[in-house]
C-alpha angles and dihedrals in degrees: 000000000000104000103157137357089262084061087054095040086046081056102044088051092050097055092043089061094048087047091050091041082058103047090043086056098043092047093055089046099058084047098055084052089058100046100050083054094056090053090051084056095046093044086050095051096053088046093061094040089055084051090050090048098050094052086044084063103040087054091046084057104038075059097048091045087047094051098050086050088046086061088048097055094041094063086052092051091050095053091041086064092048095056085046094048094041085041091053088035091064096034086053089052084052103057089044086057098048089056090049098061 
């Protein structure tokens, strides 16, 4: 089978190839692994900023919603202090009426 020292180098070629064929595909397949787990980060990532963003924009409008009611119930407040201040202010009249007689 070993003739000469070409047919051993033939075979210690051979098995280095094979060795080197080996370590190059493990080698891409451990960096495919990592890169599909980087993309699994990444997806996740963007999964959990599009959360924060939603709830970003629901409390941006819960406050917009609860300005414009503050304006709303401030108005009211506001009336609701006239009719107590016209109300005391006639019964105020009154009374200075009733002391007079």
């Amino acid at each position: 089978m070993l003739d000469t020292s070409k047919d051993f180098l033939n075979i210690v070629i051979a098995v280095s190839i094979f060795g080197l064929a080996m370590f190059i595909s493990w080698s891409i397949f451990y960096f495919v692994q990592i890169l599909r787990q980087i993309f699994k980060i990444i997806k996740e990532m963007r999964d959990r900023l599009h959360k924060i963003d939603e709830l970003f924009s629901a409390c941006k409008e819960k406050v917009e919603n609860s300005t414009s009611n503050l304006v709303l119930i401030s108005e009211g407040v506001k009336k609701i202090v006239e009719v107590v201040k016209d109300y005391t202010a006639k019964k105020a009249v009154k009374k200075k009426a009733k002391k007079k007689k």
